[in-house]
C-alpha positions in Angstrom: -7.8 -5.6 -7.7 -6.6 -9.2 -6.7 -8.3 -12.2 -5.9 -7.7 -14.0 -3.2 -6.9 -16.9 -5.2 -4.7 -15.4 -7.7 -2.4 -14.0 -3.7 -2.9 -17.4 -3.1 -1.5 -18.1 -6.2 1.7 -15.7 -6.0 1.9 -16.9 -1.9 3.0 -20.3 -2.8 5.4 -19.2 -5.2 7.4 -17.2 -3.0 7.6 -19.7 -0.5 8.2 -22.2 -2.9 11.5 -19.4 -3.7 12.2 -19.0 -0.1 12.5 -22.7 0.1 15.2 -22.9 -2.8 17.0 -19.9 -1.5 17.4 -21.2 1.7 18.8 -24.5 0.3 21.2 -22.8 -2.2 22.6 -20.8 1.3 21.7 -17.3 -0.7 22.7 -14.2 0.7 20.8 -12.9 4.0 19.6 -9.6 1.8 17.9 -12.2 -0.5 16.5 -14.6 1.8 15.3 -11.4 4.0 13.6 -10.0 0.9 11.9 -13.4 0.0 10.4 -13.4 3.4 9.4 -9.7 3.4 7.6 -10.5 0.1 5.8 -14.1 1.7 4.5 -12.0 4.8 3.2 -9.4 2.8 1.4 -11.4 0.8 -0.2 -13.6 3.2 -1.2 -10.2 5.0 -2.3 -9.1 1.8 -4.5 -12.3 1.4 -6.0 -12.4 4.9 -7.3 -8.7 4.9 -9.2 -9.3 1.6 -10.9 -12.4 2.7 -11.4 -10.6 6.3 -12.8 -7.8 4.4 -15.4 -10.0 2.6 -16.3 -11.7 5.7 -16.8 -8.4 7.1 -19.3 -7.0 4.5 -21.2 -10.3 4.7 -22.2 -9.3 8.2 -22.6 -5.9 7.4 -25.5 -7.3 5.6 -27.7 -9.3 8.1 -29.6 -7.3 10.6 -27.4 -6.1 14.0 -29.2 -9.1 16.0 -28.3 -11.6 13.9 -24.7 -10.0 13.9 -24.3 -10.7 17.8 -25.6 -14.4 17.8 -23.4 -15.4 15.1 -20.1 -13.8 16.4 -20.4 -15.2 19.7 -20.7 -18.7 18.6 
């Protein structure tokens, strides 16, 4: 499985493509795929890291779940 930092990684490298695409006025099939691939990737990114967020308050006690989410 991927880390977040190695999507992190791979996230800056397709924007970093989109950006040069978009300067070289590529096709719109290419410059639609390069953004496919950045938002999937992001999404990708944020669902781990919301996952891991998630299991960390699986682990405290339901009480201390409520006082912490509503800060």
């Amino acid at each position: 499985m991927a880390t977040v930092e190695k999507l992190q990684e791979h996230l800056k490298k397709a924007q970093s493509n989109l950006e040069e695409a978009a300067k070289k006025n590529s096709d719109a099939a290419e410059i639609r795929k390069l953004k496919k691939k950045t938002k999937r990737l992001a999404r990708k990114a944020s669902k781990i890291t919301a996952t891991e967020k998630m299991a960390e308050l699986k682990k405290k006690k339901k009480k201390d779940r409520k006082e912490s989410s509503s800060e």
